[in-house]
C-alpha positions in Angstrom: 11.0 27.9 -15.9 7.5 29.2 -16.3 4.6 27.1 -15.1 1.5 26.3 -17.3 -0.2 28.9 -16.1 2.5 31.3 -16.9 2.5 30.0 -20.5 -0.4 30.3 -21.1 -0.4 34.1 -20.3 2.7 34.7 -21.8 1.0 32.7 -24.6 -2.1 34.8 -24.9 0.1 38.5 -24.5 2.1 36.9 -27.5 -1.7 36.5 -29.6 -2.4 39.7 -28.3 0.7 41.5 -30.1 1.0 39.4 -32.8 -1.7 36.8 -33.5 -5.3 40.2 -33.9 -6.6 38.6 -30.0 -8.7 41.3 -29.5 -10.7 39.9 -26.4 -9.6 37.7 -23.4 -12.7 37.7 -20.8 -14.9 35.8 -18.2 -15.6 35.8 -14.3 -12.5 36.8 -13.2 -10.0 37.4 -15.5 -9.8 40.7 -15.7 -7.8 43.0 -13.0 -7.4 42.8 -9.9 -7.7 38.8 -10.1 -6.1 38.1 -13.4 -8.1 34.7 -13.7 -8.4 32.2 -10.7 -5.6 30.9 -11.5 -3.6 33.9 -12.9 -3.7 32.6 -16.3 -4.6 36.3 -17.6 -3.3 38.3 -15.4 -1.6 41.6 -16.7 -3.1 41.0 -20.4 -4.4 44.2 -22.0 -7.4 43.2 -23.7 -8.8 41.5 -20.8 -12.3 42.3 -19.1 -14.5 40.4 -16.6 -18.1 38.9 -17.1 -21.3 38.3 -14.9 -21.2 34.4 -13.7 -23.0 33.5 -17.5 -22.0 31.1 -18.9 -24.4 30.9 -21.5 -23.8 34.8 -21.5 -19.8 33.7 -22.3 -19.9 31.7 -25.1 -22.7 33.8 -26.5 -20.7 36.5 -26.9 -17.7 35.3 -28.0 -19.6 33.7 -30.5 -20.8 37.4 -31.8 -17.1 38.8 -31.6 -16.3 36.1 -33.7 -18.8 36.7 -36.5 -18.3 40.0 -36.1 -14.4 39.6 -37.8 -12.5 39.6 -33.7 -10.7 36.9 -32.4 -12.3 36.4 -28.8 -10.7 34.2 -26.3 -13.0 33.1 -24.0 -12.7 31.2 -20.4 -15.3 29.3 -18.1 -13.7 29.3 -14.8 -13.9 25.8 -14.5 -15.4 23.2 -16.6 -17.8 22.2 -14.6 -20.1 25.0 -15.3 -20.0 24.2 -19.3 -22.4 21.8 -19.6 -25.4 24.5 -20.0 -23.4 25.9 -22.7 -23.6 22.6 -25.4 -26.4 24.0 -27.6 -23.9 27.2 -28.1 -21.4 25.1 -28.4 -22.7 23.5 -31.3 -23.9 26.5 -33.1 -20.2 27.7 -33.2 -19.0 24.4 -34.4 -21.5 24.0 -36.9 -21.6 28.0 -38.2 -18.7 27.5 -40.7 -20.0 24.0 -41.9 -23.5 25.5 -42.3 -22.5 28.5 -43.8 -20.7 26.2 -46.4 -18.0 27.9 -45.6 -18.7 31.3 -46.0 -18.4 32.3 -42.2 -15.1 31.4 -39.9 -15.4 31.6 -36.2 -12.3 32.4 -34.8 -12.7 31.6 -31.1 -11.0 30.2 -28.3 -12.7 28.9 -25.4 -10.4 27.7 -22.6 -10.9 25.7 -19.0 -9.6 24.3 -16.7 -10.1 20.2 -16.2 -10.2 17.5 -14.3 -9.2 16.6 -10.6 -6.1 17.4 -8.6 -7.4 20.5 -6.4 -9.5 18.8 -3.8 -12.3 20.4 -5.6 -14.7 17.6 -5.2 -18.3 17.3 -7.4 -18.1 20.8 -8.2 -15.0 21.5 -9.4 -13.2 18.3 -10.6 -14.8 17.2 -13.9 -13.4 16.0 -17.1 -15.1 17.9 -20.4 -13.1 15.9 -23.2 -15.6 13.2 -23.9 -18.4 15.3 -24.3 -16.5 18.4 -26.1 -15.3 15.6 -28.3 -18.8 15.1 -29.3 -19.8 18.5 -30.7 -18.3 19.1 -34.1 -16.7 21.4 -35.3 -14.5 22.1 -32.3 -10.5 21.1 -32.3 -9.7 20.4 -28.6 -6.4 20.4 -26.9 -5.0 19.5 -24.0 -1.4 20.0 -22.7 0.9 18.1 -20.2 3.4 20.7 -19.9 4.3 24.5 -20.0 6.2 24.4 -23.5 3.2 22.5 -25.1 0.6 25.0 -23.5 2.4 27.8 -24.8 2.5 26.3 -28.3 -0.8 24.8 -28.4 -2.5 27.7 -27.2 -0.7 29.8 -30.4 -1.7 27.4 -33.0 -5.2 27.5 -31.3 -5.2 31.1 -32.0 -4.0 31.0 -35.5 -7.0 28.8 -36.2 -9.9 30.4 -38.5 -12.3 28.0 -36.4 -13.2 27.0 -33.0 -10.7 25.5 -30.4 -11.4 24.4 -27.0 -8.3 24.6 -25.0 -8.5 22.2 -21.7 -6.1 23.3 -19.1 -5.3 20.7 -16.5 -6.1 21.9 -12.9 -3.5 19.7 -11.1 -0.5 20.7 -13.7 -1.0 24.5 -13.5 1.6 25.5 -11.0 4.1 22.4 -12.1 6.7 24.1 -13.8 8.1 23.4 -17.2 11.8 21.8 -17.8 12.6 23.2 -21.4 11.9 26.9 -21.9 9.8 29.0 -24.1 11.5 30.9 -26.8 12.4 34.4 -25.4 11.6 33.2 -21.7 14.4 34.6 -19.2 16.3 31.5 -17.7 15.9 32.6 -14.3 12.5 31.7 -12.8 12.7 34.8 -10.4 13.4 37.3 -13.0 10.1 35.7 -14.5 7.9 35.6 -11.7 8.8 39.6 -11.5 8.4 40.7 -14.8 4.7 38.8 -14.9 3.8 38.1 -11.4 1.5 40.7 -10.1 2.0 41.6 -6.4 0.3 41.1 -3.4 -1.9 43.5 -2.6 -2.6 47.2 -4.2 -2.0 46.1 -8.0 -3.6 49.8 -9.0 0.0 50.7 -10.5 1.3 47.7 -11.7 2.4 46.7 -15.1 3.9 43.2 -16.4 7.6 43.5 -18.3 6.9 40.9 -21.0 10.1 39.1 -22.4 10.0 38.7 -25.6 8.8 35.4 -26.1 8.4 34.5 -29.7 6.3 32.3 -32.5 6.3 28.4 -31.4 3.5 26.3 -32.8 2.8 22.6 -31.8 1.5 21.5 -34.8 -2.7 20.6 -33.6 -3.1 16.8 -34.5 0.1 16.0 -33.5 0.9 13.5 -30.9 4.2 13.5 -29.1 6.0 10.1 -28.1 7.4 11.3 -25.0 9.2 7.5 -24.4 10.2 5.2 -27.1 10.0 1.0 -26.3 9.1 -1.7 -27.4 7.0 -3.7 -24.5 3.9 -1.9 -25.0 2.1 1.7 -25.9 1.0 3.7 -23.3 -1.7 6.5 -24.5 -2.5 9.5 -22.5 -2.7 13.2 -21.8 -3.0 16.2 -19.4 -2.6 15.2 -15.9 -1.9 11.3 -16.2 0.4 11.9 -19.1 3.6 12.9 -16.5 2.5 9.6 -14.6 2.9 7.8 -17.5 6.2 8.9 -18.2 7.8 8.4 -14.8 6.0 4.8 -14.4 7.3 4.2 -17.5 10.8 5.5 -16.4 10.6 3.3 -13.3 10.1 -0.2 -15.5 12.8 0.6 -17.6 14.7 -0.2 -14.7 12.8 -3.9 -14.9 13.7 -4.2 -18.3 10.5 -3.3 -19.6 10.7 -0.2 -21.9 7.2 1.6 -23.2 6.3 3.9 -25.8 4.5 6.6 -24.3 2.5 8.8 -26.3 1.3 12.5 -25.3 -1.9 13.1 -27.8 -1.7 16.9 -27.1 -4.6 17.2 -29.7 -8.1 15.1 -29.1 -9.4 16.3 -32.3 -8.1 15.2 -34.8 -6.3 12.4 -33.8 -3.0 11.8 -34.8 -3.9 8.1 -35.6 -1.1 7.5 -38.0 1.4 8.0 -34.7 -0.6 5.4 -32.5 -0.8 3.1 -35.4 2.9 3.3 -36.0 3.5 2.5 -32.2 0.7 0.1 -31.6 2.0 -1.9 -34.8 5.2 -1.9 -33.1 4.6 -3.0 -29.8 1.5 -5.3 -30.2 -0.1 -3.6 -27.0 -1.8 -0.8 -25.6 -2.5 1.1 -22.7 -4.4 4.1 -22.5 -4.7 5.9 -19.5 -7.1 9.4 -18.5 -9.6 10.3 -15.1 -12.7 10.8 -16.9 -15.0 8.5 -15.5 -14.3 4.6 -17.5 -18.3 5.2 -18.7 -18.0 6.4 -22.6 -14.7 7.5 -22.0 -12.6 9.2 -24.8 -10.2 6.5 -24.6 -13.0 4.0 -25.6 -13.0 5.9 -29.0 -9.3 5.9 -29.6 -9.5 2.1 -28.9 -12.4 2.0 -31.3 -10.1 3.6 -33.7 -7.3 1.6 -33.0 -8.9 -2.2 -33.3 -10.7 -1.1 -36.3 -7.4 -0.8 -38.4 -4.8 -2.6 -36.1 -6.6 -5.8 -34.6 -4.2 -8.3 -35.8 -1.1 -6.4 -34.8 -2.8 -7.2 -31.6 -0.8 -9.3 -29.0 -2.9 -8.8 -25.7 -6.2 -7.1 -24.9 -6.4 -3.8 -25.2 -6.7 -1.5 -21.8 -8.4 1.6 -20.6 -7.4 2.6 -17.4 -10.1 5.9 -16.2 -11.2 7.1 -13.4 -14.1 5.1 -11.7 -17.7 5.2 -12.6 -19.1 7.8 -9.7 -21.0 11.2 -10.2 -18.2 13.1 -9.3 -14.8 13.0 -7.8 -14.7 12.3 -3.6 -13.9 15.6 -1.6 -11.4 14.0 1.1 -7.6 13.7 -0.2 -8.0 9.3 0.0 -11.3 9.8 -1.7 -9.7 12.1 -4.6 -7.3 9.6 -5.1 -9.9 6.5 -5.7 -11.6 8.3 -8.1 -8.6 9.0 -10.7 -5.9 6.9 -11.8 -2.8 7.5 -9.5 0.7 6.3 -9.9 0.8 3.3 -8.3 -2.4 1.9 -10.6 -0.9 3.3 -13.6 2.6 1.6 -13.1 0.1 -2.3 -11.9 -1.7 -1.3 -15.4 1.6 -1.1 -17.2 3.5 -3.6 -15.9 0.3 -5.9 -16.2 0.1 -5.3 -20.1 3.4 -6.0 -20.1 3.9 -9.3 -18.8 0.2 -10.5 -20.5 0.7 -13.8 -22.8 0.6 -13.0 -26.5 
């Protein structure tokens, strides 16, 4: 089974061949490195950038304009923020064109904690990129939905920003993409670049073929009927295996995968929150306007008498940045054991 970074490449070879990419670049993920964290490694349209940001999105921005289909990548998300005025000219150009320009770009990064990469390189980006408009953001939980998100992000005539979670990169997949070899050796050598001299080598792409997740489409991952459990990227497998583990208790969840931040697939939440009566929802940005605040905005503005407890967020606490030591990590972000107290607290709250 591939990982996520593995789909992703095999992903962006497919928009290559099929999908008009005509320009995957940024610090690093060209040859010899293929990206830091091989996510482009072996592509053909790939070429690396001076550490400029600013420099990045710029110039995927003119590609764009100029009728290509640029995907671009800032190493880590961390080193975005100098970027939101750009930002915001390329979610605002087709709106301000009235609609005479599209901007086909996709700007990818990886997210969040899980790399003991402490102030520098453990941020979360949703809330803010959620706050520039004109931008469809995604952000998987899995190799299958990275491979399919990423395709429908570069079928899009408009800008996507395509968060890949840090910690989830290397966890592999357990259903496989269409056309991916069964055997995850016979993958990791037709993709997987050697150690060492890489002057001579070439990938042997499978065949992997067209498979869209649908953006604004949530996935319930596990259906109950105790409470609804909201998440995505890295907390999202958490979610499912605390969720697993109460079942055993005789408390069964609905747990929801949003895939897509923007839009919203409201009328899925609503469905499930009108169900249950209750709601979790569960991320690491830090609890401070969180993203999860909006969707429980959302959420009590059209279901607060379906209501049977409070609503809960459950984020990552409200420091600059994420500790460096392992323990220190792990207090800042939402870890198993809090996510299954959260879950089981919800669940036994009077109505």
């Amino acid at each position: 089974m591939a990982n996520l970074a593995q789909a992703i490449r095999l992903a962006l070879h497919y928009g290559e061949e099929n999908l008009g990419v005509t320009d995957i670049f940024g610090e690093d993920v060209g040859p010899p490195l293929g990206g830091v964290f091989t996510a482009t490694q072996g592509l053909k349209t790939t070429w690396n950038t001076p550490l400029d940001e600013r420099g990045i999105i710029g110039t995927a921005l003119g590609i764009a304009y100029a009728g290509g289909r640029p995907v671009a990548e800032i190493q880590f998300c961390d080193y975005v923020f100098n970027c939101i005025d750009l930002l915001k000219l390329c979610g605002n150009a087709h709106w301000s064109s009235a609609g005479e320009y599209n901007v086909p770009m996709v700007v990818m990064t990886p997210v969040g904690s899980g790399i003991h990469g402490s102030i520098y390189h453990s941020h979360s980006f949703e809330s803010i990129a959620s706050h520039i408009p004109g931008w469809k953001i995604v952000m998987p939980s899995n190799p299958l939905d990275a491979y399919g998100l990423m395709l429908a992000a570069l079928k899009e005539p408009n800008p996507v920003m395509y968060l890949a979670p840090k910690a989830l990169l290397r966890v592999k997949g357990e259903e496989l993409i269409p056309g991916e070899p069964a055997d995850e050796k016979t993958l990791n050598q037709m993709i997987n670049a050697p150690l060492g001299d890489r002057s001579g080598w070439a990938p042997n792409w499978p065949k992997v073929e067209d498979f869209t997740v649908p953006l604004g489409k949530a996935k319930v991952c596990r259906e109950g009927q105790r409470a609804t459990v909201i998440s995505y990227g890295r907390t999202l497998p958490l979610c499912v295996t605390a969720a697993d583990e109460l079942r055993k208790e005789g408390l069964d969840f609905d747990v929801i995968d949003l895939r897509t931040l923007y839009p919203l697939d409201m009328a899925t939440l609503q469905g499930s929150l009108r169900k249950t009566g209750r709601v979790l929802i569960v991320n690491e940005d830090t609890e401070v306007t969180n993203f999860g605040e909006h969707v429980l905005r959302r959420l009590i503005d059209t279901c607060f008498y379906d209501l049977e407890a409070a609503p809960v967020l459950l984020a990552g606490a409200d420091v600059p940045g994420v500790g460096l030591a392992w323990e220190l990590e792990r207090a800042s972000v939402p870890q198993q054991p809090d996510i299954l107290a959260a879950m089981r607290k919800l669940a036994s709250e009077k109505a």
